[in-house]
C-alpha positions in Angstrom: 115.0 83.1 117.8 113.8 86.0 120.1 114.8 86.3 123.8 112.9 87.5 126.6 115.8 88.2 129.6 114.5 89.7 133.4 117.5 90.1 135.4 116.3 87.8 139.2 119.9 88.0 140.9 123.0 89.5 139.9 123.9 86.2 138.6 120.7 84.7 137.4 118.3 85.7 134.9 115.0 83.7 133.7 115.0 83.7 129.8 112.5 82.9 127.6 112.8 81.3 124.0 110.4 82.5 121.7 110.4 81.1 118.1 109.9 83.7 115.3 108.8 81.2 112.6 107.6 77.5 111.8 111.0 76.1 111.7 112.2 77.0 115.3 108.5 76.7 116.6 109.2 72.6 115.2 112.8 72.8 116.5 111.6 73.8 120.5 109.2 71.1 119.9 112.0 68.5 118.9 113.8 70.0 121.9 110.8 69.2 124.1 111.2 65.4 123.7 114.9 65.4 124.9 116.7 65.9 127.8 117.3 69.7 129.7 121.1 68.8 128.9 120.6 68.8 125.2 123.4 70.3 123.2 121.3 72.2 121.0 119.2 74.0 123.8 122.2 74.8 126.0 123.5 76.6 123.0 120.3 78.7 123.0 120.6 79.5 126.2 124.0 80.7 126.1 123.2 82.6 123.1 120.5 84.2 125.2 122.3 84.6 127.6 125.5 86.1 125.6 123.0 89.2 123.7 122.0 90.5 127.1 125.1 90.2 129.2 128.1 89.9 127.3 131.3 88.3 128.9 129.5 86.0 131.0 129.4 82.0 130.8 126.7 79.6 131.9 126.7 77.7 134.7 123.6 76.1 134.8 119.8 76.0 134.0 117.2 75.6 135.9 113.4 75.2 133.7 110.4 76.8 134.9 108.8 75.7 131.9 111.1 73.2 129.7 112.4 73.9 126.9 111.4 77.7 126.4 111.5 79.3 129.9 114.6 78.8 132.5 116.2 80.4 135.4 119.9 80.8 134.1 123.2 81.3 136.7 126.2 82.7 135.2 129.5 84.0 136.5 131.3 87.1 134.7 134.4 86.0 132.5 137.0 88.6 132.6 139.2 88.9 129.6 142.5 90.3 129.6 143.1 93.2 127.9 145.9 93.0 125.4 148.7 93.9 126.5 152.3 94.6 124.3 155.2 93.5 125.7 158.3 95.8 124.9 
């Protein structure tokens, strides 16, 4: 699966799924008769969402055009660096 990303906000972006072959053109379709909560097409988002800005988590989705096209809010997760303790 390819990802289109534009950057709306500083914590929303609209992404795009686009299929690259038969078997993910048939698996947005599946998507397309269930519900915008869907596991599966959460996990796409996220993983979307994860190439383009790294350390972030998704908060919700909003479609413009369900399943492949949604407005995307996110927060920033910041990790602790590791730290040794002496």
């Amino acid at each position: 699966m390819k990802y289109h990303y534009m950057r709306i906000s500083p914590t929303t972006v609209r992404i795009e799924l686009i299929p690259e072959d038969n078997t993910e053109k048939m698996l947005l379709q599946d998507l397309a008769q269930s519900e915008p909560d869907n596991q599966a097409l959460t996990k796409l988002f996220e993983n979307g969402l994860g190439i383009y800005q790294s350390n972030t988590k998704l908060l919700s989705k909003k479609f413009m055009e369900f399943p492949r096209v949604a407005l995307c809010s996110f927060e920033t997760v910041t990790q602790l660096s590791d730290v040794g303790m002496a």
